[in-house]
N, C-alpha and C positions, 0 to 999 in steps of 0.2 A: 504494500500500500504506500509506502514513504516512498520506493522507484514513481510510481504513477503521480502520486505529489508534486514529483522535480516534475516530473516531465509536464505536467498541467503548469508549472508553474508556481504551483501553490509551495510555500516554504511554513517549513514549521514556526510555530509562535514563540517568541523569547520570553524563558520566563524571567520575572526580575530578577535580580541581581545586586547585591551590596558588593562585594567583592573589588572592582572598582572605583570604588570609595575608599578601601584601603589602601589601592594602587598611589593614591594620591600623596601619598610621604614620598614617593621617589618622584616628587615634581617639584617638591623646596629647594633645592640644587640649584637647579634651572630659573625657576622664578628668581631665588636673593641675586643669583650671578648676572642673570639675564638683564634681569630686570628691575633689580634694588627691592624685588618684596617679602616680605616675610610673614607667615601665621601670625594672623593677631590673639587665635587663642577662641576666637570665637564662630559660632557656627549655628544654623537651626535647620529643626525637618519644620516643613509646613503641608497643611494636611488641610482637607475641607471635610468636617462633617456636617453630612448632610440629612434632613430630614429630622431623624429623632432627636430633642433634648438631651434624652437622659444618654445615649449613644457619645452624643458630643462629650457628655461630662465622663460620661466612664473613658473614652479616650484622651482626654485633657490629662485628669488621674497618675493612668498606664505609661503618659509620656512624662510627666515631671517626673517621677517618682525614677524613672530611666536612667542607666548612667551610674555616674561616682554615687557608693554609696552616704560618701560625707558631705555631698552635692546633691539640691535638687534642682531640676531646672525652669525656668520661669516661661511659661504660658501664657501667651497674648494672643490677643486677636485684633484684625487689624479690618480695612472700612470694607475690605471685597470679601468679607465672611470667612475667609481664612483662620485656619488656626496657628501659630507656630511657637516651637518648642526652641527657645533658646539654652544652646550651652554654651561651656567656656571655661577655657581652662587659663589661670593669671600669666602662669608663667611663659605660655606660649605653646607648650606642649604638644605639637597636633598628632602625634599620633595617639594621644590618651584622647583628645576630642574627638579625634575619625572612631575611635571604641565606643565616645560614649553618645552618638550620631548612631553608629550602626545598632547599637542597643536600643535608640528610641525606637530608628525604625523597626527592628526585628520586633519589638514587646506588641509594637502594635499590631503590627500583620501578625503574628499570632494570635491576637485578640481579635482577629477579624476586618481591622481597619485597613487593610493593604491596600484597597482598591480606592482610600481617600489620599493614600497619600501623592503629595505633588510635585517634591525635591527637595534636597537635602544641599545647603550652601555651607559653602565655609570661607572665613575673612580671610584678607594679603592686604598687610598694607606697607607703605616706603622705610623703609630703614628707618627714617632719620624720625620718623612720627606713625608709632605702630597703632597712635591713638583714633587712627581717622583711615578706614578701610577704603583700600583706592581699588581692587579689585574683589570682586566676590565670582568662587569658582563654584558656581552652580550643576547639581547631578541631581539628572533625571532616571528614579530608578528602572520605570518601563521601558527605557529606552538604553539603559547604560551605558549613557556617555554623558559628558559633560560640556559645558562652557560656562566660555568666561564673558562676565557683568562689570564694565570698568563704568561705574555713574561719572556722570560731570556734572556739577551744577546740579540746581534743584531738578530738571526734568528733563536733562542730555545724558548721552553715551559718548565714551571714548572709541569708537569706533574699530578707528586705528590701531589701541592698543587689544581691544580683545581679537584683532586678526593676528598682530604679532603675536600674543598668548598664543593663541591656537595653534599657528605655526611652528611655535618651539615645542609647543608638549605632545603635538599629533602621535610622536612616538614612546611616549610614554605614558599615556594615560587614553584611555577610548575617546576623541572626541566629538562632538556633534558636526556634521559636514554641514548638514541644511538652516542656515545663516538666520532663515524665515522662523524657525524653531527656539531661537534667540531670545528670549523676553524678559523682560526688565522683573526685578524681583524686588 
């Protein structure tokens, strides 16, 4: 049946994936070198639930509670009904962040929520001011890959620089080809 698939055309479904969310520590190199950035430490999954109240709150829950257990993480919502799960680690840490990132997401899609969730970011910002995130490297888990988010100003992109991002990391990390796929977080 999978011979007759290829040949109709039809490809099998991907299923999600965290994994390349890990891959993401062997991109710090490249980013501080490249590019002067570094983990600022912080990160979120953002997720939409929809429909039920109490759905929403028992995911809310499942995701602070996620992660370091000497650390909760803090839960907002924002004006397009989103939910998102902020972490962060002070020191900069990111491969303890990408653990406790893949932990929210994992807690929830075991609890059912997989199919709300909507990507999972983590901050970069310039050497010299790790206080003010200049790029955010956004992953889409259905799709497993990622891009990069450089904001300008209140309501521009750095255009330029997430194609050179993209450019340097294509070999290291899955990235998104289809540019349209792109969206502001």
């Amino acid at each position: 049946m999978a011979l007759l698939g290829t040949l109709l055309g039809k490809g099998r479904s991907v299923r999600p994936s965290l994994l390349p969310l890990l891959d993401l520590r062997s991109a710090v190199l490249t980013l501080r070198s490249g590019h002067a950035l570094a983990p600022t430490g912080a990160g979120t999954v953002c997720f939409v639930a929809e429909g039920r109240p109490a759905a929403e709150t028992e995911a809310e829950i499942i995701a602070g509670l996620a992660g370091d257990s000497a650390r909760r993480n803090l839960v907002t919502h924002d004006a397009q009904g989103r939910t998102i799960v902020r972490c962060w680690r002070e020191n900069g840490d990111l491969g303890w962040l990408l653990d406790d990132l893949v932990d929210v997401n994992e807690r929830l899609a075991q609890a059912g929520f997989g199919s709300w969730l909507l990507h999972t970011t983590v901050d970069f910002a310039e050497l010299r001011d790790l206080r003010h995130p200049r790029l955010t490297m956004v992953y889409r888990r259905e799709r497993g890959t990622f891009y990069p988010y450089a904001p300008r100003g209140t309501r521009g992109r750095d255009r330029a620089m997430e194609l050179k991002i993209r450019s340097s990391l294509t070999r290291i990390v899955p990235m998104e080809s289809d540019i349209g796929r792109w969206r502001p977080v």
